[in-house]
C-alpha positions as CSV (number, residue, x, y, z in Angstrom):
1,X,-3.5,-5.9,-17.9
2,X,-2.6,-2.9,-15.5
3,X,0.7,-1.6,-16.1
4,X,2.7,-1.2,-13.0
5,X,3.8,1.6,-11.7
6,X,5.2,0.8,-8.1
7,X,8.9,-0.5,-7.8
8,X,10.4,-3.1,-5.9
9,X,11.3,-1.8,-2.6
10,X,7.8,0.6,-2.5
11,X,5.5,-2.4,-3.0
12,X,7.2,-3.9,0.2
13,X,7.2,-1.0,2.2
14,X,3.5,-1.1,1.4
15,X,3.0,-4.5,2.3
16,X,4.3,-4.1,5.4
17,X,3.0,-1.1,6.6
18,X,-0.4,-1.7,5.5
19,X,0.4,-5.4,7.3
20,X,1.2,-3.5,10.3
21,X,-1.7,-1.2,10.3
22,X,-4.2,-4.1,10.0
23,X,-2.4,-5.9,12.8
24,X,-3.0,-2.5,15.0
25,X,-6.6,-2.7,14.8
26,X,-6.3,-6.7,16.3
27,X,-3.8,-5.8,18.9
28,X,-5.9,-2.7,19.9
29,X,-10.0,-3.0,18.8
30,X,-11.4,-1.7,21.2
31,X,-9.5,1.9,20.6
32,X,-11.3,5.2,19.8
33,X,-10.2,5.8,16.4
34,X,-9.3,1.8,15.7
35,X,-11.3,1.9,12.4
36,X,-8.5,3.7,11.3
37,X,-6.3,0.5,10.9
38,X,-8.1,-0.6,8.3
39,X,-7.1,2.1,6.3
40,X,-3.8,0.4,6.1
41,X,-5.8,-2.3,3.6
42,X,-5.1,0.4,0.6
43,X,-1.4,0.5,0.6
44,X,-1.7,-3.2,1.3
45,X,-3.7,-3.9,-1.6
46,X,-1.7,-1.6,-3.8
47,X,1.3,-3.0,-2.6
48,X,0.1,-6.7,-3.8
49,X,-1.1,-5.0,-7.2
50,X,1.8,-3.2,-8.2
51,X,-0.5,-0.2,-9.1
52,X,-1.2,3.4,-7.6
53,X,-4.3,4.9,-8.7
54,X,-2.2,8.2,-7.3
55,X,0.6,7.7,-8.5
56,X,-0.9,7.5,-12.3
57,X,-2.7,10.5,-11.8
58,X,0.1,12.4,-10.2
59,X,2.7,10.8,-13.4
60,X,4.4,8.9,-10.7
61,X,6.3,5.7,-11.3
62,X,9.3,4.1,-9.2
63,X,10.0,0.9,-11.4
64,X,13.2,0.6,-13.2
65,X,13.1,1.3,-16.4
66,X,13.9,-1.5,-18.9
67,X,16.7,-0.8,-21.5
């Protein structure tokens, strides 16, 4: 099992921006750049993981430690 390394309130700042990237692309498809929203499907997806391929190479981590 992955270890995560994502806290609570960065997972759902992912989700949501990722959300609202994807939700560009439907609201505006036919833009120049709109393949770009679907670049918002990483932080989604890492949002729903819990894990930051970044973030483990970088030494990152914004969970709470458990005592």
């Amino acid at each position: 099992m992955i270890k995560t390394n994502e806290g609570t309130i960065d997972r759902v700042l992912r989700i949501i921006l990722g959300g609202a990237l994807i939700t560009g692309y439907f609201l505006n498809p036919e833009g120049a750049y709109s393949w770009l929203y679907w670049l918002g499907v990483i932080p989604l997806a890492t949002g729903i993981v819990g894990w930051c391929g970044l973030y483990a190479v970088l030494g990152i981590n914004t969970c709470k430690m458990k005592n």
